[in-house]
PATI-645542 format. One record per residue: x, y, z of N, C-alpha, C in turn; residue number from 1; residue in three letters. Coordinates in Angstrom, 1 decimal. Example, Ala and Ser with C-alpha at 12.3 -4.5 7.8 and 13.67 -1.06 7.14 Angstrom:
+--------+--------+--------+--------+--------+--------+--------+--------+--------+-----+---------+
|    n_u |    n_v |    n_w |   ca_u |   ca_v |   ca_w |    c_u |    c_v |    c_w | num | residuo |
+--------+--------+--------+--------+--------+--------+--------+--------+--------+-----+---------+
|   13.2 |   -5.7 |    7.8 |   12.3 |   -4.5 |    7.8 |   13.2 |   -3.3 |    7.8 |   1 |     ALA |
|   12.8 |   -2.2 |    7.1 |   13.7 |   -1.1 |    7.1 |   12.9 |    0.0 |    7.9 |   2 |     SER |
+--------+--------+--------+--------+--------+--------+--------+--------+--------+-----+---------+
//
This chain:
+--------+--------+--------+--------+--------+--------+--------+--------+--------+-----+---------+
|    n_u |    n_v |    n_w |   ca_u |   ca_v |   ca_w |    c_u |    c_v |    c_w | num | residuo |
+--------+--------+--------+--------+--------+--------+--------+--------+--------+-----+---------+
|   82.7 |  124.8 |  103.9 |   82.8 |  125.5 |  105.2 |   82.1 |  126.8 |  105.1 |   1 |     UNK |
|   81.3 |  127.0 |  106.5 |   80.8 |  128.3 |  106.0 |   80.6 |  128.9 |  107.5 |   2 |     UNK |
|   81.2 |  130.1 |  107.2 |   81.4 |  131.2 |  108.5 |   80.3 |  132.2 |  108.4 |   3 |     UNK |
|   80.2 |  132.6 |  110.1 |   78.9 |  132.8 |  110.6 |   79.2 |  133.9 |  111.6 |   4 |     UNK |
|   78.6 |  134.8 |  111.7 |   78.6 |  135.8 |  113.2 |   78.0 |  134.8 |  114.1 |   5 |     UNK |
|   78.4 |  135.4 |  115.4 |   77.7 |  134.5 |  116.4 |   77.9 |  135.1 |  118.0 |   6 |     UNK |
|   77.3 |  135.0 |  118.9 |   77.4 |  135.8 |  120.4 |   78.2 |  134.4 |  120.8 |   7 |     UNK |
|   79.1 |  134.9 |  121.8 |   79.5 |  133.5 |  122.8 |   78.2 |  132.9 |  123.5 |   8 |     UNK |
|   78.9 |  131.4 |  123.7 |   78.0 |  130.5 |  125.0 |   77.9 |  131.5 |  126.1 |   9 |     UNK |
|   76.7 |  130.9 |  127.0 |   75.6 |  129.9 |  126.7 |   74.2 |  131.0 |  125.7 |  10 |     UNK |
|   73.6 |  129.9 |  125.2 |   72.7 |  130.4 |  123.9 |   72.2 |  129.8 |  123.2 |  11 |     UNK |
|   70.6 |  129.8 |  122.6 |   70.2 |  129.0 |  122.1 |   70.9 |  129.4 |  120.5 |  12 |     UNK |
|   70.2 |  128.7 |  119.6 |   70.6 |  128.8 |  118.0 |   70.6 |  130.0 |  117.2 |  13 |     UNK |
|   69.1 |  130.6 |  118.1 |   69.7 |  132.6 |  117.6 |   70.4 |  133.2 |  117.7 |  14 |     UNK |
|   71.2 |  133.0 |  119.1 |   72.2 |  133.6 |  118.8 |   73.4 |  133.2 |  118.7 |  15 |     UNK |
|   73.6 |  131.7 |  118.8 |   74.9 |  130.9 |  118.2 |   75.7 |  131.4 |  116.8 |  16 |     UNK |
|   74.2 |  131.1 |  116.0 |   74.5 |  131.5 |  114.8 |   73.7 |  132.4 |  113.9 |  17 |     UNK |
|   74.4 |  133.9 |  114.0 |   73.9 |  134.7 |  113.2 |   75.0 |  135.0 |  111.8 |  18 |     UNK |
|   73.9 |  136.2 |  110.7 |   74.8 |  136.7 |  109.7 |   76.2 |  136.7 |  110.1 |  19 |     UNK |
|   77.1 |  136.8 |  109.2 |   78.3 |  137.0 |  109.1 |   78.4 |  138.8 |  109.3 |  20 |     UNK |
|   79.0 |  139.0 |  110.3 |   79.3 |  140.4 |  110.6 |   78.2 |  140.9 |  111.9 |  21 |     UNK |
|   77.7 |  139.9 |  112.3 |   77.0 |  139.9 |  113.6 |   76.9 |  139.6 |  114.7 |  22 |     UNK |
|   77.0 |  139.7 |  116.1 |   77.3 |  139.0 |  117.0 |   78.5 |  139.5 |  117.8 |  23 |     UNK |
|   79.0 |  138.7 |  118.9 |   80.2 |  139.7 |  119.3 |   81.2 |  138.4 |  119.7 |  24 |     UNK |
|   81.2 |  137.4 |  119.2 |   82.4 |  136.1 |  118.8 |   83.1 |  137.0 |  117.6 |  25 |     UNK |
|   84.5 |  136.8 |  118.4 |   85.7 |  137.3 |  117.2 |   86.1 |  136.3 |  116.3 |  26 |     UNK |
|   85.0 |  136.5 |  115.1 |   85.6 |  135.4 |  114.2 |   86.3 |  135.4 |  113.7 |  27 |     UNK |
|   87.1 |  136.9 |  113.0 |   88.3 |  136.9 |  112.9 |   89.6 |  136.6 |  113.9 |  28 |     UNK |
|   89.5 |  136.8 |  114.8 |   90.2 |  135.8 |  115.6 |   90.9 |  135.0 |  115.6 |  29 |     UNK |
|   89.6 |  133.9 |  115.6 |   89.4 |  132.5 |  115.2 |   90.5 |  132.3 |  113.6 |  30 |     UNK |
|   89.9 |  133.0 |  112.5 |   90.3 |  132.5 |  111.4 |   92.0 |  133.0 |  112.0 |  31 |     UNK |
|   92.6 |  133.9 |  112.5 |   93.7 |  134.3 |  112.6 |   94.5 |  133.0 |  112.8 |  32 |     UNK |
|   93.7 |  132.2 |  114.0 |   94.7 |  131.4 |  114.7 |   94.7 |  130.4 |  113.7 |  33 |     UNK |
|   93.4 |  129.8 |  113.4 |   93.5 |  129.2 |  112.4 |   94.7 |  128.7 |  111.2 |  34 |     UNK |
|   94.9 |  130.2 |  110.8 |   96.0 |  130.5 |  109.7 |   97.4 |  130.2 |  110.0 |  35 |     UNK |
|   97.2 |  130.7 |  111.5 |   98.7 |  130.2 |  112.6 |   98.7 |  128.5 |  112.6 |  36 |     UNK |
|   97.7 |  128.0 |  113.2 |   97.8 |  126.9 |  113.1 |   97.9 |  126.1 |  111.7 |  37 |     UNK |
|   98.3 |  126.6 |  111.0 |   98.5 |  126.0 |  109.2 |   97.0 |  124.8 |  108.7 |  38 |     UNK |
|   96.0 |  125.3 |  109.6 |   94.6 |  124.8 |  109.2 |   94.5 |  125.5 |  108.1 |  39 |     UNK |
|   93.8 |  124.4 |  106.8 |   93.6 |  124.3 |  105.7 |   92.5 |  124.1 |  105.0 |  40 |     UNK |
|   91.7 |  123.2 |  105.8 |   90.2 |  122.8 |  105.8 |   89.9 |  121.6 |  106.1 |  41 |     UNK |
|   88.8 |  121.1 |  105.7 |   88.4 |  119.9 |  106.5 |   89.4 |  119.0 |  105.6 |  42 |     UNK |
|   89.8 |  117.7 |  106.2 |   90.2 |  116.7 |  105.7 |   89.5 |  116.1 |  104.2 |  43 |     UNK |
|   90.0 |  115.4 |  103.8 |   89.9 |  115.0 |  102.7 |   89.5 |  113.3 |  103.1 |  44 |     UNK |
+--------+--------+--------+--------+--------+--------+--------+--------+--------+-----+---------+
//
């Protein structure tokens, strides 16, 4: 798995996905709920 900065939709690939610590998508956020949701990683 690998985390990325990134601007919200709509957007082509530059700015989907930038550096990590780039962009203005709250990835930490994301990972928060994540952690709420007892997501663990991809399946096995």
């Amino acid at each position: 798995m690998a985390i990325n900065g990134a601007d919200p939709p709509p957007g082509d690939w530059d700015k989907l996905v930038q550096p990590l610590g780039s962009g203005a998508f709250d990835v930490a956020g994301l990972l928060r709920t994540l952690h709420r949701l007892g997501y663990d990683g991809p399946g096995k």
